[in-house]
KOLFI-131540 format. One line per field, with one value per atom (N, C-alpha, C, CB): residue number from 1; residue in one letter; atom name; x, y, z. Coordinates in Angstrom, 3 decimals, decimal comma, padded with zeros to 6 digits, always signed. Atoms other than C-alpha are relative to their C-alpha. Glycine has a CB too. Layout:
<sites>
num (NUM/...)
residu (A/...)
atome (CA/...)
px (X/...)
py (Y/...)
pz (Z/...)
</sites>
This chain:
<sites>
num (1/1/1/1/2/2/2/2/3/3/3/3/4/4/4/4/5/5/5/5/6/6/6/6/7/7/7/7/8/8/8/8/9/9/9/9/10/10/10/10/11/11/11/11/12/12/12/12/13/13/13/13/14/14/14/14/15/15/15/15/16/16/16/16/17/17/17/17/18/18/18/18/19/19/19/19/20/20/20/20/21/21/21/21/22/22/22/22/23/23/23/23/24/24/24/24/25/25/25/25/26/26/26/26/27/27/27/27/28/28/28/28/29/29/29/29/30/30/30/30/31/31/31/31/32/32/32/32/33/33/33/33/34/34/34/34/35/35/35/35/36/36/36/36/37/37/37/37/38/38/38/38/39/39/39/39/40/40/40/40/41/41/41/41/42/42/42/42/43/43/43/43/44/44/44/44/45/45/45/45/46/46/46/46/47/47/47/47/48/48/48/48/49/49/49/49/50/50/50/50/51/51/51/51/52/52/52/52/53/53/53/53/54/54/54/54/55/55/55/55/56/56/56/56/57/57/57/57/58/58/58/58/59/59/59/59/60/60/60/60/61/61/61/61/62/62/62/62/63/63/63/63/64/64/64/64/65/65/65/65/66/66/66/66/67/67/67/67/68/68/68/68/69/69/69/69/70/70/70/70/71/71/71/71/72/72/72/72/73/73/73/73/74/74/74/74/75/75/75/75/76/76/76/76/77/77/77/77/78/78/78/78/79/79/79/79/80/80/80/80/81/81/81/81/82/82/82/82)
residu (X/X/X/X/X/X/X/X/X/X/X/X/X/X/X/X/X/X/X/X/X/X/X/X/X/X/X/X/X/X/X/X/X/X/X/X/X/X/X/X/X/X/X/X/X/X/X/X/X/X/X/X/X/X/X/X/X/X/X/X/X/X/X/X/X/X/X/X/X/X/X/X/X/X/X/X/X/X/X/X/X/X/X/X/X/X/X/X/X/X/X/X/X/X/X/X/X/X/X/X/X/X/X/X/X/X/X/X/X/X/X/X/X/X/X/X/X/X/X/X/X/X/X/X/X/X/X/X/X/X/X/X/X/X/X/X/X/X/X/X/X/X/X/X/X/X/X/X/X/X/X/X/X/X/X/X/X/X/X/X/X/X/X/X/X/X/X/X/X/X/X/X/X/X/X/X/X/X/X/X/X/X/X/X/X/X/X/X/X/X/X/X/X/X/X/X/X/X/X/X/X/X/X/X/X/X/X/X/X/X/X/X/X/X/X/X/X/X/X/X/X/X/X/X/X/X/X/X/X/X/X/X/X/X/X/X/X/X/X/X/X/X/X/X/X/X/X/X/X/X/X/X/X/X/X/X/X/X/X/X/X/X/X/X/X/X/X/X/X/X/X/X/X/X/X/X/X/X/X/X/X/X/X/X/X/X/X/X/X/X/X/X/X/X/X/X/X/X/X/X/X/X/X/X/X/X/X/X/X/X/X/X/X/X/X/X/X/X/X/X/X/X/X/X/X/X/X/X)
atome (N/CA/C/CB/N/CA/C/CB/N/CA/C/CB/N/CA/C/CB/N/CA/C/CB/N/CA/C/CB/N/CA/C/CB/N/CA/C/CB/N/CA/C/CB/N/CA/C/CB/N/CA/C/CB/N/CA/C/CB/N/CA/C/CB/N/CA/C/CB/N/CA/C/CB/N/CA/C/CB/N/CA/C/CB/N/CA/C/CB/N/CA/C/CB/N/CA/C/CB/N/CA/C/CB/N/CA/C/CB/N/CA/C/CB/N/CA/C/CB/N/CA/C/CB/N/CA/C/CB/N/CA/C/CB/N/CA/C/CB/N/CA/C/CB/N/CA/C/CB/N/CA/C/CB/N/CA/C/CB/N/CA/C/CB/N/CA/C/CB/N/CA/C/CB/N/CA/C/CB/N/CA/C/CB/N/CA/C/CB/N/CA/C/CB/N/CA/C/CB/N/CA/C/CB/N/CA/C/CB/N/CA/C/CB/N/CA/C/CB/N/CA/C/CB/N/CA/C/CB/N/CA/C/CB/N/CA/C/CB/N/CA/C/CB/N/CA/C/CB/N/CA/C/CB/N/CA/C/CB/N/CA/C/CB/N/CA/C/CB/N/CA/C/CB/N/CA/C/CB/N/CA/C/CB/N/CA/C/CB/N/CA/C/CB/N/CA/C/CB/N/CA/C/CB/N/CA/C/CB/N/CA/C/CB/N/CA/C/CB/N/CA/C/CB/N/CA/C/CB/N/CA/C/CB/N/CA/C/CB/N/CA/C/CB/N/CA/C/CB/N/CA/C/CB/N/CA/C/CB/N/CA/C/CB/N/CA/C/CB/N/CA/C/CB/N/CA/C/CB/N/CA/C/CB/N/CA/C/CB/N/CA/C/CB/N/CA/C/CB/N/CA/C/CB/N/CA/C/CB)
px (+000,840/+000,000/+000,894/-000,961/-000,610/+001,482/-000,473/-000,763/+000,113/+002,236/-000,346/+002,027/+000,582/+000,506/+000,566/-001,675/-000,579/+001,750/-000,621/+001,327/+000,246/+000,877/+001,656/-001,445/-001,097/+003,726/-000,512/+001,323/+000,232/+003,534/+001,487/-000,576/-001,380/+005,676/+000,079/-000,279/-000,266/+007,162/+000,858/+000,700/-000,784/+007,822/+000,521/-000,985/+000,037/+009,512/-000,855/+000,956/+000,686/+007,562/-000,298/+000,314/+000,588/+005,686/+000,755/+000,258/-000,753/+007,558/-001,061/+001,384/+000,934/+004,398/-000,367/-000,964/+000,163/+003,296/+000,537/-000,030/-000,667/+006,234/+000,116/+000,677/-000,076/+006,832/-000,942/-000,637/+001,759/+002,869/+000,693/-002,442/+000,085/+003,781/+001,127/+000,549/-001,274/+007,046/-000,614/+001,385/+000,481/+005,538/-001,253/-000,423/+000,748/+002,663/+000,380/-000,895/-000,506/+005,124/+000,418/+001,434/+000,071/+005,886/-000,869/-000,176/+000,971/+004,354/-000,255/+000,492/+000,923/+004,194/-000,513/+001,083/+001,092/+002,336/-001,113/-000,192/+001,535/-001,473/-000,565/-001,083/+000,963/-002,882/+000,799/-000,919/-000,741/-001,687/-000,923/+000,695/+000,918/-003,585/+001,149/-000,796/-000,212/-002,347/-000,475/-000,389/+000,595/-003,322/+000,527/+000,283/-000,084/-003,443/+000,524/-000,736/+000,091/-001,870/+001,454/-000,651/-001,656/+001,698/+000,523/+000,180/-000,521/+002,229/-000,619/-000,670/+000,797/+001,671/-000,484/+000,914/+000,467/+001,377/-000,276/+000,903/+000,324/-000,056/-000,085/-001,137/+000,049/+000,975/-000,352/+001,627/+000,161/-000,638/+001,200/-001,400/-001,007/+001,901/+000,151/+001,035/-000,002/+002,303/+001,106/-001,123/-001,364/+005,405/-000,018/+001,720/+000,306/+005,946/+000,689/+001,247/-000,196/+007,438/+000,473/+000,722/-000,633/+008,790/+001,713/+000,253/-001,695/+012,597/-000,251/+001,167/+000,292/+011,277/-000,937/-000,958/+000,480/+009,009/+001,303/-001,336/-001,194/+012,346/+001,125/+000,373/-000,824/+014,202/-000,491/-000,258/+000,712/+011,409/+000,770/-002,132/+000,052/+011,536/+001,826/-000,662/-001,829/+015,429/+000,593/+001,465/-000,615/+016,539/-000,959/+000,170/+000,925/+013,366/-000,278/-000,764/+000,388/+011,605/+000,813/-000,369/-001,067/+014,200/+001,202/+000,450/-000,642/+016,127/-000,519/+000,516/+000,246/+013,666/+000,359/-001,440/-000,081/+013,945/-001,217/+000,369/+001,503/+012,116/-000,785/-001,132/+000,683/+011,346/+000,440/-000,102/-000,666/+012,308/+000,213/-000,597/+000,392/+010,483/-000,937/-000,448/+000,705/+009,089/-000,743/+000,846/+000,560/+006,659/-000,567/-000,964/+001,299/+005,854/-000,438/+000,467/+000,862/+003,159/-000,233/-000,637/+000,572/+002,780/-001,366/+000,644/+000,988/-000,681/+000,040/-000,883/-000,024/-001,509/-001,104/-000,034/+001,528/-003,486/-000,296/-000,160/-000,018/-005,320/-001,383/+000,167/+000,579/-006,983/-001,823/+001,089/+001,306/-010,817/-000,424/-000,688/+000,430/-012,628/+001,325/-000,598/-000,891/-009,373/-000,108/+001,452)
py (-001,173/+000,000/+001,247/-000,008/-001,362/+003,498/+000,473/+001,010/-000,418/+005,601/+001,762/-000,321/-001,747/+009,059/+001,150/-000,094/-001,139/+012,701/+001,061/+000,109/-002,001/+016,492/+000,072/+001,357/-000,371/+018,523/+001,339/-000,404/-001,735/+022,479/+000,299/+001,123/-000,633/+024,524/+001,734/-000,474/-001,335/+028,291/-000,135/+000,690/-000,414/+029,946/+001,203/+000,125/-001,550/+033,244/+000,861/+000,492/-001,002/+036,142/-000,136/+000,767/-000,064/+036,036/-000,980/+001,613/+001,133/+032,744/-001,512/-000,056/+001,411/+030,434/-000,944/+000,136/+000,231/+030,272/-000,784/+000,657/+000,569/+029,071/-000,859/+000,388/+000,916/+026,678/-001,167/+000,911/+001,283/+025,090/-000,642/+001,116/+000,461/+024,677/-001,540/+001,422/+001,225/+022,567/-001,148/+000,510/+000,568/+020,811/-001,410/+001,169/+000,429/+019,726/-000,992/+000,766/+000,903/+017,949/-001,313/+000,741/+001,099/+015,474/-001,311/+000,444/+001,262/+012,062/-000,305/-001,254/+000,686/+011,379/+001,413/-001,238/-001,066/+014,955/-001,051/+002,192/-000,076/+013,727/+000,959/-000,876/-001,221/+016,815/+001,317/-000,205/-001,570/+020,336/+001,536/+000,149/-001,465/+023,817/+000,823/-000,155/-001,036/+026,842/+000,460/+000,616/-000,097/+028,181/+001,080/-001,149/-000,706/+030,837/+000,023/+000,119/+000,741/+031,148/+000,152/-002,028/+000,343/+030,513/-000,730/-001,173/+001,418/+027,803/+000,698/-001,893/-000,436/+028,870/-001,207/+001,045/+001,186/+025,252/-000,734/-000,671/+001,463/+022,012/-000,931/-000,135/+001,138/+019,023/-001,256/-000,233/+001,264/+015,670/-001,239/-000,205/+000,550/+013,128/-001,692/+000,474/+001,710/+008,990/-000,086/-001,033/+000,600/+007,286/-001,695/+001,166/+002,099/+003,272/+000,164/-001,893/+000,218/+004,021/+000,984/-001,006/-001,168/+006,178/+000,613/-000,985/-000,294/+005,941/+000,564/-001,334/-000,620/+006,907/+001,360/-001,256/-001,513/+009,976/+000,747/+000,011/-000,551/+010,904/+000,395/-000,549/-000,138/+010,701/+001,199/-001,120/-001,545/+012,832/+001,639/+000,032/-001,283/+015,492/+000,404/-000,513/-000,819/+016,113/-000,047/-001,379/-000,055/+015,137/+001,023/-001,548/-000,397/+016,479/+001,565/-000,978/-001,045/+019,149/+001,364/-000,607/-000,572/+020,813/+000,782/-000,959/-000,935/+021,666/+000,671/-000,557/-001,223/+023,672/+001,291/+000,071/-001,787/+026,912/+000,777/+001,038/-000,619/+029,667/-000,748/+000,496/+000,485/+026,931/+000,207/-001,254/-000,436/+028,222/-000,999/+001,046/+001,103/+025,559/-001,061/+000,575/+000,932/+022,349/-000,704/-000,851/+000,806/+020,493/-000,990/+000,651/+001,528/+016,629/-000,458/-001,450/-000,021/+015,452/-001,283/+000,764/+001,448/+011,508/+000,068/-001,132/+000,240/+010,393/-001,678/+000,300/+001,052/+007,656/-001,272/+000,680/+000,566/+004,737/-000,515/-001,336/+000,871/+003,941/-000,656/+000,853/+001,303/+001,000/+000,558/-001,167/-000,121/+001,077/-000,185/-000,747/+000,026/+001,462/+000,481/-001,488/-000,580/+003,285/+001,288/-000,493)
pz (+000,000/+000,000/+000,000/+001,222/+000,298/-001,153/+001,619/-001,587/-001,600/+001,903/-001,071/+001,518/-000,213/+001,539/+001,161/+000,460/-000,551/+002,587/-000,486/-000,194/+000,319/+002,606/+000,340/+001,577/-000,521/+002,222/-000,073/-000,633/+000,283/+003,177/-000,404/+001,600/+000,981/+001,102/+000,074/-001,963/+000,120/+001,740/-001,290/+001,317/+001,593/-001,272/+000,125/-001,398/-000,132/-002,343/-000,495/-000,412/+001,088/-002,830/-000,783/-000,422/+001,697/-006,173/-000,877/-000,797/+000,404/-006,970/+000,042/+001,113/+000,056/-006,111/-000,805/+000,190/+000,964/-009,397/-000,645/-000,345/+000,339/-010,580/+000,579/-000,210/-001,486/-007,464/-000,334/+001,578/+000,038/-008,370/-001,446/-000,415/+001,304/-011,922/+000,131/-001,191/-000,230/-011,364/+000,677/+001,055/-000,822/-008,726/-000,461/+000,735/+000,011/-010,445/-001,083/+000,051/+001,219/-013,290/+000,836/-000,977/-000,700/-010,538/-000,110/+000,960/+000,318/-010,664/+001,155/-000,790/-001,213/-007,219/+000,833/+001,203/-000,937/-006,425/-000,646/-000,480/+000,916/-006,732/+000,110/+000,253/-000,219/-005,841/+000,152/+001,350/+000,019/-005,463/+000,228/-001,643/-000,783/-003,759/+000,033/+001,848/-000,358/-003,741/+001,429/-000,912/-001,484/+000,267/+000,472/+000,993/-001,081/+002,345/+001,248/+000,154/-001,796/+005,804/+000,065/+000,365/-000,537/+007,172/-001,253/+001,583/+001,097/+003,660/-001,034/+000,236/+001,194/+000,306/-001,036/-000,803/+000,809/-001,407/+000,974/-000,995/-000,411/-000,252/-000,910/+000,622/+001,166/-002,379/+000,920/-000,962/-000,306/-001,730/-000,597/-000,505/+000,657/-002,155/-000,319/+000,745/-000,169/-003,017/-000,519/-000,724/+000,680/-002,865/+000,752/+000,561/-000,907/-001,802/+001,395/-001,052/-001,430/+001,640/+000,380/+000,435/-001,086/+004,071/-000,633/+001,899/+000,394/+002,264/-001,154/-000,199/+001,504/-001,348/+000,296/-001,121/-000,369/+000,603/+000,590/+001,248/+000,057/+001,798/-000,983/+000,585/+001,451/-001,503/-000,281/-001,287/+000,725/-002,805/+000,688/+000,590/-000,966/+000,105/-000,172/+002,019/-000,494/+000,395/-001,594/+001,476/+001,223/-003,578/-000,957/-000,573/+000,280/-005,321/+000,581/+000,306/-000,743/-003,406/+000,493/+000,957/-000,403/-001,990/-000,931/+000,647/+001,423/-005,002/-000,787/-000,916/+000,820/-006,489/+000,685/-000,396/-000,588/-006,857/+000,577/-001,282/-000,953/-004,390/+000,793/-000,826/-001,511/-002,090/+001,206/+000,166/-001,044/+001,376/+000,999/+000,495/-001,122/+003,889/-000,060/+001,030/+000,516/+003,716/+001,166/-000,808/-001,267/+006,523/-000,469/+000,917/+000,247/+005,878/+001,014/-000,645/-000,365/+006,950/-000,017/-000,431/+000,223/+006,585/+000,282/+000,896/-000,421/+006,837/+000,803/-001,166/-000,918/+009,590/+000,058/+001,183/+000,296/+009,272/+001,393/-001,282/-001,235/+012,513/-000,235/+001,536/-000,056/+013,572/+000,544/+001,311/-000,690/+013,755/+001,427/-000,552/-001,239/+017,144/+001,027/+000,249/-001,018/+018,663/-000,365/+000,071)
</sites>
């Protein structure tokens, strides 16, 4: 089962645009918002585990340009009735 993530993304100044576009050439973004707030992107993310969402985040992500700060987010699967 693919492991799912949000990632928030600071951008520079009037660089978002650019930031979404790149972003959205990715194969393991599935989703992508623009947002308001402390984060200017939110990319939904699928990769096969915790070591290949790390690849992404530090090889990937991180080397674009005008990205400042990055917050992942794994999603958690919990067990019914807890």
């Amino acid at each position: 089962m693919p492991l799912r993530a949000y990632i928030l993304i600071n951008t520079q100044i009037g660089k978002t645009a650019e930031v979404a576009q790149t972003l959205s050439e990715m194969p393991e973004v599935i989703k992508l918002d623009v947002i308001m707030g402390p984060y200017d992107i939110i990319a939904q993310v699928e990769t096969l585990d915790h070591d290949t969402l790390s690849e992404v985040v530090l090889r990937k992500l991180q080397n674009i340009p005008y990205i400042q700060h990055t917050m992942t987010c794994p999603v958690v699967k919990l067990e019914e009735g807890h």
